[in-house]
KEFI-992831 format. One record per atom (N, C-alpha, C, O): chain; atom name; z, y, x. Coordinates in pm, 1 decimal. Layout:
N
[marmar "A","CA",[Z,Y,X]] ...
This chain:
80
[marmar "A","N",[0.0,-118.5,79.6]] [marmar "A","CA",[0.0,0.0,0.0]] [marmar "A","C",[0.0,126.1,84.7]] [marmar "A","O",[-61.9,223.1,41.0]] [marmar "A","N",[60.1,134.5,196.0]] [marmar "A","CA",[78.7,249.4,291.3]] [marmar "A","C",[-70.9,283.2,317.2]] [marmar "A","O",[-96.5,403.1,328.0]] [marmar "A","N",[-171.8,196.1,328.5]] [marmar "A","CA",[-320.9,224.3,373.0]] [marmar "A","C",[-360.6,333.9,232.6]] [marmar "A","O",[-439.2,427.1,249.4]] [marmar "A","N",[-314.2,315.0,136.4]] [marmar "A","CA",[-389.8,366.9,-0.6]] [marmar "A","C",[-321.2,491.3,-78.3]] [marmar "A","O",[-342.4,527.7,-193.9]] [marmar "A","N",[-212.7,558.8,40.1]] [marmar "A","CA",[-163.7,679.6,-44.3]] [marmar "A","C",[-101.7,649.2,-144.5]] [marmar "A","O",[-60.7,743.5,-212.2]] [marmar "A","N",[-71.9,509.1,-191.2]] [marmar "A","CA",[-20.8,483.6,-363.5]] [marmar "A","C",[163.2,597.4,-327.8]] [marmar "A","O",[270.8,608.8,-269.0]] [marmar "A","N",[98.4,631.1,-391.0]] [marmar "A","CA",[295.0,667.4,-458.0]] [marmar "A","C",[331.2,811.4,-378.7]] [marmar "A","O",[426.7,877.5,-419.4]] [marmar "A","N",[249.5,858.6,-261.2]] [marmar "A","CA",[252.1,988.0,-191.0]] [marmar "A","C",[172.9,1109.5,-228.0]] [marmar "A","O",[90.7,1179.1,-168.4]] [marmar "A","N",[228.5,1110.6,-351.7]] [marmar "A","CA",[189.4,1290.9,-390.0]] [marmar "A","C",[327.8,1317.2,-468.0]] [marmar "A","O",[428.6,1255.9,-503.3]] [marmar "A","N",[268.5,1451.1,-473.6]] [marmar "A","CA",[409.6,1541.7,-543.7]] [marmar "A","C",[435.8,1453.1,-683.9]] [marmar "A","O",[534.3,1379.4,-689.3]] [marmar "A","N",[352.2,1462.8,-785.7]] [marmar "A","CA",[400.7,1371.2,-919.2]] [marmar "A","C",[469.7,1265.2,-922.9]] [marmar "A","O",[552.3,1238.9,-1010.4]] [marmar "A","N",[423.7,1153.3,-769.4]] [marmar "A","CA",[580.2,1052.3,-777.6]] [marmar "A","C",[626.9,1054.7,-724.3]] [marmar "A","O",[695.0,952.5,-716.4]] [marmar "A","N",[659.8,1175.2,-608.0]] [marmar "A","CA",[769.3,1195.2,-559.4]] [marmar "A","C",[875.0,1236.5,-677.1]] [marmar "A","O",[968.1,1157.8,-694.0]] [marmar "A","N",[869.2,1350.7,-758.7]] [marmar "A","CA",[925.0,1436.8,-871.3]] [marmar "A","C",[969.0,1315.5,-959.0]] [marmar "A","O",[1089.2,1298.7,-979.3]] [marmar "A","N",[873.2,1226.9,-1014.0]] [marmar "A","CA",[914.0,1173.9,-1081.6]] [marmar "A","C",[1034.7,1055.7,-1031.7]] [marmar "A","O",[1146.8,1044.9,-1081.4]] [marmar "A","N",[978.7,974.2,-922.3]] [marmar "A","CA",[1100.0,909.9,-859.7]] [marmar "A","C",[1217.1,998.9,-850.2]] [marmar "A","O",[1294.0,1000.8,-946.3]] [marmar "A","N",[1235.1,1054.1,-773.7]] [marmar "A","CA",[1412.4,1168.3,-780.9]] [marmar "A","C",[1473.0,1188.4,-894.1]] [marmar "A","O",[1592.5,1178.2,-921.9]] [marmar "A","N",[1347.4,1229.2,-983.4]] [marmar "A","CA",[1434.0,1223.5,-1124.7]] [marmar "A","C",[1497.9,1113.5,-1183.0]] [marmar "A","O",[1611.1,1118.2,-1231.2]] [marmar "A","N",[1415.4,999.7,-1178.6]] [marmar "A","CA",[1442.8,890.0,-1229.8]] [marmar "A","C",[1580.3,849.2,-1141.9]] [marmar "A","O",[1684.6,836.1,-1206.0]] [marmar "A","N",[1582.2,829.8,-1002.4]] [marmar "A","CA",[1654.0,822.0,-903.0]] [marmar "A","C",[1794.1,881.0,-957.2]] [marmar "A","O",[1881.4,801.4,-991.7]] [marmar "A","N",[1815.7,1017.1,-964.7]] [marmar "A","CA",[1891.3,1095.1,-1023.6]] [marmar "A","C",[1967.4,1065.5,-1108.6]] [marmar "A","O",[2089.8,1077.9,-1104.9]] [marmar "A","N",[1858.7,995.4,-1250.9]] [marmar "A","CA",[1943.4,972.3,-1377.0]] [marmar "A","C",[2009.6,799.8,-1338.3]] [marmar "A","O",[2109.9,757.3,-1395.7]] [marmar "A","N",[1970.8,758.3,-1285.2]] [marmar "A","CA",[2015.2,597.2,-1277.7]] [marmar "A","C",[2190.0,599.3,-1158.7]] [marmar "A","O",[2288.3,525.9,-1168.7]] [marmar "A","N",[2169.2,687.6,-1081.2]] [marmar "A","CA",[2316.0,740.1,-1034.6]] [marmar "A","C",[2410.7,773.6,-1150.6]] [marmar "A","O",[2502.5,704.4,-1194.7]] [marmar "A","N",[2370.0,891.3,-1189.4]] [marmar "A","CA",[2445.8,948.3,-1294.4]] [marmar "A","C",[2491.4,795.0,-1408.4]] [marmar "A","O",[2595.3,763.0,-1466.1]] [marmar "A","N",[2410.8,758.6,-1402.6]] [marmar "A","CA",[2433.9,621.7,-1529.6]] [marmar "A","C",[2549.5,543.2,-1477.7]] [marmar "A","O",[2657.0,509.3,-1527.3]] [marmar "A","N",[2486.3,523.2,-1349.0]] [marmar "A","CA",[2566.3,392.4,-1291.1]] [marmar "A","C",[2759.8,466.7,-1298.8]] [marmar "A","O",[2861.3,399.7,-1317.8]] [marmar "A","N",[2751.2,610.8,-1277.7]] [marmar "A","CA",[2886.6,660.8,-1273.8]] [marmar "A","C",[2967.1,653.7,-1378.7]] [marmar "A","O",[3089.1,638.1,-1374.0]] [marmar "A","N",[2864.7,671.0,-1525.4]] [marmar "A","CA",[2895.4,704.8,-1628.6]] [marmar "A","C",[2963.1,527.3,-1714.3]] [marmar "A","O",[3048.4,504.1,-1800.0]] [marmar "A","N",[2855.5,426.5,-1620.7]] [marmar "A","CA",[2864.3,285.2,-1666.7]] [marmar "A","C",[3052.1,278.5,-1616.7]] [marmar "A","O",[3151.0,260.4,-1687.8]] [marmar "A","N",[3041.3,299.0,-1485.7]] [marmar "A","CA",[3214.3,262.1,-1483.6]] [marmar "A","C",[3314.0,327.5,-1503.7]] [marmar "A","O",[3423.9,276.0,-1482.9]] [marmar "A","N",[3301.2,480.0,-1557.1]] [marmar "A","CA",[3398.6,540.5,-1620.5]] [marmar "A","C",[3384.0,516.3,-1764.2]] [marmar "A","O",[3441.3,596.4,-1837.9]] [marmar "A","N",[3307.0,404.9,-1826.3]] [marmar "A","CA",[3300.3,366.5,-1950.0]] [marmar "A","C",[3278.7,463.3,-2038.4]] [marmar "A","O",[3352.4,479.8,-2135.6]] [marmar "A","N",[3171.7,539.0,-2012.2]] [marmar "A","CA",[3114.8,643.3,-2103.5]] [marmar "A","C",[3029.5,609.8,-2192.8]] [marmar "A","O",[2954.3,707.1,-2198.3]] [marmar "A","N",[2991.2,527.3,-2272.0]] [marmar "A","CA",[2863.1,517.6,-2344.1]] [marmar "A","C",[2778.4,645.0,-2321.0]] [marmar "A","O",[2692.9,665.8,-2234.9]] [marmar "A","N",[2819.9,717.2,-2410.8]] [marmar "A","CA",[2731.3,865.9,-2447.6]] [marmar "A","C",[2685.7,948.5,-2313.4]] [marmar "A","O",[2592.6,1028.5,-2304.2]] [marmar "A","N",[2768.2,910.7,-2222.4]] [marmar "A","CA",[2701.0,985.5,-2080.5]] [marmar "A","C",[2539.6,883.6,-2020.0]] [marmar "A","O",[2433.0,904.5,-1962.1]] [marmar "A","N",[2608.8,783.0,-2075.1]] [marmar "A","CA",[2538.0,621.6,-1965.1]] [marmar "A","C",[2370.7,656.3,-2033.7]] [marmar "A","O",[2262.1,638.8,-1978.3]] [marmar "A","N",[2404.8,719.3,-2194.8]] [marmar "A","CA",[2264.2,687.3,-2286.7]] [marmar "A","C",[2176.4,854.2,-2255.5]] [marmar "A","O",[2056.0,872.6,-2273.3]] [marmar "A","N",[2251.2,932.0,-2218.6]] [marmar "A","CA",[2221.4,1041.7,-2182.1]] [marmar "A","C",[2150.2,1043.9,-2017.2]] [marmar "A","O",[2061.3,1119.5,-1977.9]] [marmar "A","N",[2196.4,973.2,-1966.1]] [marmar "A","CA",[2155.3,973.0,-1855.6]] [marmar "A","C",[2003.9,828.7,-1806.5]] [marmar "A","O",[1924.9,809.8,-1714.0]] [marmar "A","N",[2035.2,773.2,-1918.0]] [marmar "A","CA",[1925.4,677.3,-1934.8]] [marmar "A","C",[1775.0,818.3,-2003.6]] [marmar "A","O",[1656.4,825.2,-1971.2]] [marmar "A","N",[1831.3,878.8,-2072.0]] [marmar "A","CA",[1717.1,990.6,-2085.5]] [marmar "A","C",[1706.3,1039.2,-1988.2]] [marmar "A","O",[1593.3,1085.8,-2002.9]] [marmar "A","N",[1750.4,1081.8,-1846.3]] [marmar "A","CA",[1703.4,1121.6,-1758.7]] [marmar "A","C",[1598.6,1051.9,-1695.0]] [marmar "A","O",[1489.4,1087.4,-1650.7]] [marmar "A","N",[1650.4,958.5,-1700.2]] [marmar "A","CA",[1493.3,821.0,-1647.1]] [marmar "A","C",[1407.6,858.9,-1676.3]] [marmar "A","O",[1325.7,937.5,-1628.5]] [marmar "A","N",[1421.6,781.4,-1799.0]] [marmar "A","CA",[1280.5,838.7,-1917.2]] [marmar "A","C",[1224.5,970.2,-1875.3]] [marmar "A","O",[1106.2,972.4,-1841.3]] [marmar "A","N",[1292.3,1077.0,-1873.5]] [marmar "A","CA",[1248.8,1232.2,-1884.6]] [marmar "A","C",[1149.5,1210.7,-1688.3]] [marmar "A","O",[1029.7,1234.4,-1673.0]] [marmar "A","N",[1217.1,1177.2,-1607.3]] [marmar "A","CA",[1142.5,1132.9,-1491.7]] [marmar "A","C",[983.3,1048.0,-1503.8]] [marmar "A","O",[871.1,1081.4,-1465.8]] [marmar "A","N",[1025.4,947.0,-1562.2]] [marmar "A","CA",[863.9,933.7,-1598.3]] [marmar "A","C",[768.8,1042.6,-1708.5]] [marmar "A","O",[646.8,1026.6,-1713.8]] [marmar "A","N",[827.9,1137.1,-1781.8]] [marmar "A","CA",[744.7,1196.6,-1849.5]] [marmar "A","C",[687.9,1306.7,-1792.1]] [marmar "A","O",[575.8,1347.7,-1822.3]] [marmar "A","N",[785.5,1374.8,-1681.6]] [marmar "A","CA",[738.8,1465.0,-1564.3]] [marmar "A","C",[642.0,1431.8,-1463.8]] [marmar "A","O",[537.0,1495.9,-1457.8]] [marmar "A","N",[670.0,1325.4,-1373.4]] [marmar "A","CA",[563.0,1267.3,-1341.0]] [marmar "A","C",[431.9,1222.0,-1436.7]] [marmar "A","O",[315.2,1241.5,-1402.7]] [marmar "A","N",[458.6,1180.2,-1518.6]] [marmar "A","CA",[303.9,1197.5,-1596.5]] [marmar "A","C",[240.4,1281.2,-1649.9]] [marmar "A","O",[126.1,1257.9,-1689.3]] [marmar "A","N",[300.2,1401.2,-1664.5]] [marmar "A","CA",[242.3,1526.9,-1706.6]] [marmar "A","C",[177.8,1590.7,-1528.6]] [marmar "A","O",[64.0,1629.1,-1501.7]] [marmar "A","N",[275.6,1583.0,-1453.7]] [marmar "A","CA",[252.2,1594.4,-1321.9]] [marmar "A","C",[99.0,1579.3,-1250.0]] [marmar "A","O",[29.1,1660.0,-1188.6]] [marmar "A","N",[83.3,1456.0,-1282.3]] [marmar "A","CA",[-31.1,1372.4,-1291.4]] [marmar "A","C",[-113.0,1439.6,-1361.6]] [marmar "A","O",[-196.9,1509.4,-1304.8]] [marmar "A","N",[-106.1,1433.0,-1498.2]] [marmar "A","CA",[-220.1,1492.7,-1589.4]] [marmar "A","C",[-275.0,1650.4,-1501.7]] [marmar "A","O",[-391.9,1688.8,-1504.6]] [marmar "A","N",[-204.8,1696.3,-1455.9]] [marmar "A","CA",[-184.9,1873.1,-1406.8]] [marmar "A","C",[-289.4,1831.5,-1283.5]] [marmar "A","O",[-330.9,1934.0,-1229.4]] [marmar "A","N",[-343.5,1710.1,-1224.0]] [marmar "A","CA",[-375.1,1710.0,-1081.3]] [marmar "A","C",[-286.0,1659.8,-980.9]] [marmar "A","O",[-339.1,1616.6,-878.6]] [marmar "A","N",[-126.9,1655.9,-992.0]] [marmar "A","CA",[-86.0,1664.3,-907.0]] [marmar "A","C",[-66.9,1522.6,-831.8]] [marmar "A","O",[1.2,1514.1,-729.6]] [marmar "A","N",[-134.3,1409.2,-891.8]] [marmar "A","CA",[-85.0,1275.1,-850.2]] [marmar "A","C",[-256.0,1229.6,-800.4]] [marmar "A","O",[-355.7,1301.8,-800.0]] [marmar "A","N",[-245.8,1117.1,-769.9]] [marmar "A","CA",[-374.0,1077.1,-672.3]] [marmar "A","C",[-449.1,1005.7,-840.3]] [marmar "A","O",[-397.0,941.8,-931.7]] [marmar "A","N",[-599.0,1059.6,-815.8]] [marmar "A","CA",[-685.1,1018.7,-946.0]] [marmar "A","C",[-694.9,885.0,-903.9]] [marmar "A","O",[-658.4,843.4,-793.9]] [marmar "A","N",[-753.6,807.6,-1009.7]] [marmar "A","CA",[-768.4,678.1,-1007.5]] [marmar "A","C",[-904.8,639.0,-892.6]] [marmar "A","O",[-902.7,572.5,-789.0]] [marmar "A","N",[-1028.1,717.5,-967.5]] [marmar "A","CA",[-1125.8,669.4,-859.7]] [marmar "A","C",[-1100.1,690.1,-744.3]] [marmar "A","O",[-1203.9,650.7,-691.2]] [marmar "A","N",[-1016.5,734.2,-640.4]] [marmar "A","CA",[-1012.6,726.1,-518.9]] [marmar "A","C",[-957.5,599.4,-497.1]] [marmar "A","O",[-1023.0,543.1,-409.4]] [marmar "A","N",[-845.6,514.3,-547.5]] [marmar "A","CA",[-756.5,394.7,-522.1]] [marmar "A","C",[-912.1,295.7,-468.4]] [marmar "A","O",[-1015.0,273.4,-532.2]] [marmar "A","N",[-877.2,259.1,-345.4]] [marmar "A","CA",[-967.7,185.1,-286.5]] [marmar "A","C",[-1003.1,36.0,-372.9]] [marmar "A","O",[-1105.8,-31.8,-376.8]] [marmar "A","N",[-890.6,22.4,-428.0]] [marmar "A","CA",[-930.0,-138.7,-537.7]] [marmar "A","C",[-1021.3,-81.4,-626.3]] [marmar "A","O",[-1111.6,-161.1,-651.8]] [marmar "A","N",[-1031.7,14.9,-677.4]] [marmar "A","CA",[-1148.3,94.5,-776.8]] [marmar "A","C",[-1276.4,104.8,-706.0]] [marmar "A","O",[-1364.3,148.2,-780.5]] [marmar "A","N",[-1309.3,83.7,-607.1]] [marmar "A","CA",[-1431.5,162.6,-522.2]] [marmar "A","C",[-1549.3,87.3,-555.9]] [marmar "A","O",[-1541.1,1.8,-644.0]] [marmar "A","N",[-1636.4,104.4,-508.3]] [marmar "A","CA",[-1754.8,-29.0,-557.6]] [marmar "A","C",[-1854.5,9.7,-393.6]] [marmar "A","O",[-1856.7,112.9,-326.6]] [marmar "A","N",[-1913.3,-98.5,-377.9]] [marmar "A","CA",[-1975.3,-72.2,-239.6]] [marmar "A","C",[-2063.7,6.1,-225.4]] [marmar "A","O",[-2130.0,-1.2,-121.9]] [marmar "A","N",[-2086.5,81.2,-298.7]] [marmar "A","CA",[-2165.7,201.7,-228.6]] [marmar "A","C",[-2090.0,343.1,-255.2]] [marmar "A","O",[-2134.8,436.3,-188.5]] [marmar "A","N",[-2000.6,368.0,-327.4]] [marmar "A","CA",[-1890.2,476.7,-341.5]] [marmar "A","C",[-1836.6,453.5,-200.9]] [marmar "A","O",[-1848.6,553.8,-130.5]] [marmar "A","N",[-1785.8,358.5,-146.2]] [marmar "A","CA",[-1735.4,291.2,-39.0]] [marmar "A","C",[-1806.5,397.7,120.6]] [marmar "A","O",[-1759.1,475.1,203.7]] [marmar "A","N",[-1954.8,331.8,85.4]] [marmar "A","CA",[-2058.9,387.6,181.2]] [marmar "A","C",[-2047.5,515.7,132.5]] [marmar "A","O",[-1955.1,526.9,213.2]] [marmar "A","N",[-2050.7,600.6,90.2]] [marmar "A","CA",[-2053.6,778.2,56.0]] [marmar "A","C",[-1926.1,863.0,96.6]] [marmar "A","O",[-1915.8,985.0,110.0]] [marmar "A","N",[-1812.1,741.3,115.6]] [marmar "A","CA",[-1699.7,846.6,145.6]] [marmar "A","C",[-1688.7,831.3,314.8]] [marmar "A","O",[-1627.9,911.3,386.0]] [marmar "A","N",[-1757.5,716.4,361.0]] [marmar "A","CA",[-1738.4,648.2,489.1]] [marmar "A","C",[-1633.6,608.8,481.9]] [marmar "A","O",[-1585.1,545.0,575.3]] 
């Protein structure tokens, strides 16, 4: 994956941290036996993937036709 850029642009960086973020907060909220924090912070997840995909939509994440498994052999030959 390191050859193909997967996952190195701003949209999943943003979106990982966020997600990252809310799953801490959860895990804190899981052993101070919070429900309502744990479900609140499970929306932070969520809200992490919806940033990153808007992110994405904006440009900011890698388009699909570049992903080298997408290429076809002569797209291949045009980019060198």
């Amino acid at each position: 994956m390191a050859g193909s850029s997967h996952g190195h642009t701003p949209a999943a960086w943003t979106g990982v941290i966020i997600a990252f973020i809310g799953f801490c907060v959860a895990g804190m909220f899981m052993v101070m036996a919070e429900p309502v924090g744990f479900w609140i912070s499970i929306g932070i997840v969520l809200l992490g993937a919806v940033v990153g995909g808007i992110m994405r939509m904006m440009g900011l994440g890698q388009p699909k036709h570049d992903h080298p498994a997408n290429r076809t052999p002569e797209t291949a030959d045009a980019k060198g």
